[in-house]
matplotlib code that plots the C-alpha trace (Angstrom):
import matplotlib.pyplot as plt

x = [-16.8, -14.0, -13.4, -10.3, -7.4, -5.9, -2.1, 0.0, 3.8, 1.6, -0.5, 3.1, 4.2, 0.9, -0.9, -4.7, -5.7, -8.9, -10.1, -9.3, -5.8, -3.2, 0.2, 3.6, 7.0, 10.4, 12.6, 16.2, 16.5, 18.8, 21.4, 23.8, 23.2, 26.5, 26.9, 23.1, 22.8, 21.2, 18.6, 17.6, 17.6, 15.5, 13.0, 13.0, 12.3, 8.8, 5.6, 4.0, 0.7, 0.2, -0.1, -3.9, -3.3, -2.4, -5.4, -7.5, -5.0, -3.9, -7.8, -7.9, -5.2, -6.0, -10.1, -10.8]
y = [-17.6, -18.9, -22.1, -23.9, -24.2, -27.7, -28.2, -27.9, -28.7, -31.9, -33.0, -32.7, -35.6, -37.9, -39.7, -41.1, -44.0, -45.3, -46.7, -43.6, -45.0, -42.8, -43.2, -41.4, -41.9, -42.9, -41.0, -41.6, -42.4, -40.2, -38.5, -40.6, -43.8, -45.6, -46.2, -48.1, -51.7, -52.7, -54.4, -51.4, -48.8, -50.9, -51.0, -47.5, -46.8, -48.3, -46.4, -46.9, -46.3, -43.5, -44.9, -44.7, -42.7, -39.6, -40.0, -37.6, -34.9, -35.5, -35.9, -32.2, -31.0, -32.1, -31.0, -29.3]
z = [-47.4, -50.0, -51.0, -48.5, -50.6, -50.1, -48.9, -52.2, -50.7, -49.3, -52.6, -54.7, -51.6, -51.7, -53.9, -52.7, -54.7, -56.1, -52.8, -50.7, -49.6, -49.2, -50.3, -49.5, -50.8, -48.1, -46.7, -46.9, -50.2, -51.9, -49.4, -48.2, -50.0, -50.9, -48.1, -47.9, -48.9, -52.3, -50.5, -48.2, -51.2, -53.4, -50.1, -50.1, -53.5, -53.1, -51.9, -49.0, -47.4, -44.4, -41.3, -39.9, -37.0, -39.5, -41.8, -40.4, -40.3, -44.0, -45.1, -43.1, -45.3, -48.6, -48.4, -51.8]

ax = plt.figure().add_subplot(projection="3d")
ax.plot(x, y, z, "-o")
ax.set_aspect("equal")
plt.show()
């Protein structure tokens, strides 16, 4: 049986980090965004972690 090939649209969107965390980038960021606050663009700029509920799934899709 083959190797699984791991989810390539997803690894391009996530990053895991050294202590297994992993990371994802927001949404509404770039569309529509004069008419966004300062504030509320510079919040979305930053990464953030996956929520816990969806680690297992993720984990699932980015097995090697």
């Amino acid at each position: 049986m083959p190797k699984m090939k791991s989810k390539r649209g997803l690894m391009k969107r996530i990053k895991v980090t050294g202590s297994g965390k992993v990371t994802r980038h927001h949404a509404y960021v770039s569309h529509l965004a004069p008419h966004k606050t300062t504030k509320q663009k510079r919040h979305l700029m930053k990464s953030a972690s996956v929520h816990h509920t969806d680690y297992k799934r993720i984990k699932f899709l980015i097995i090697k």
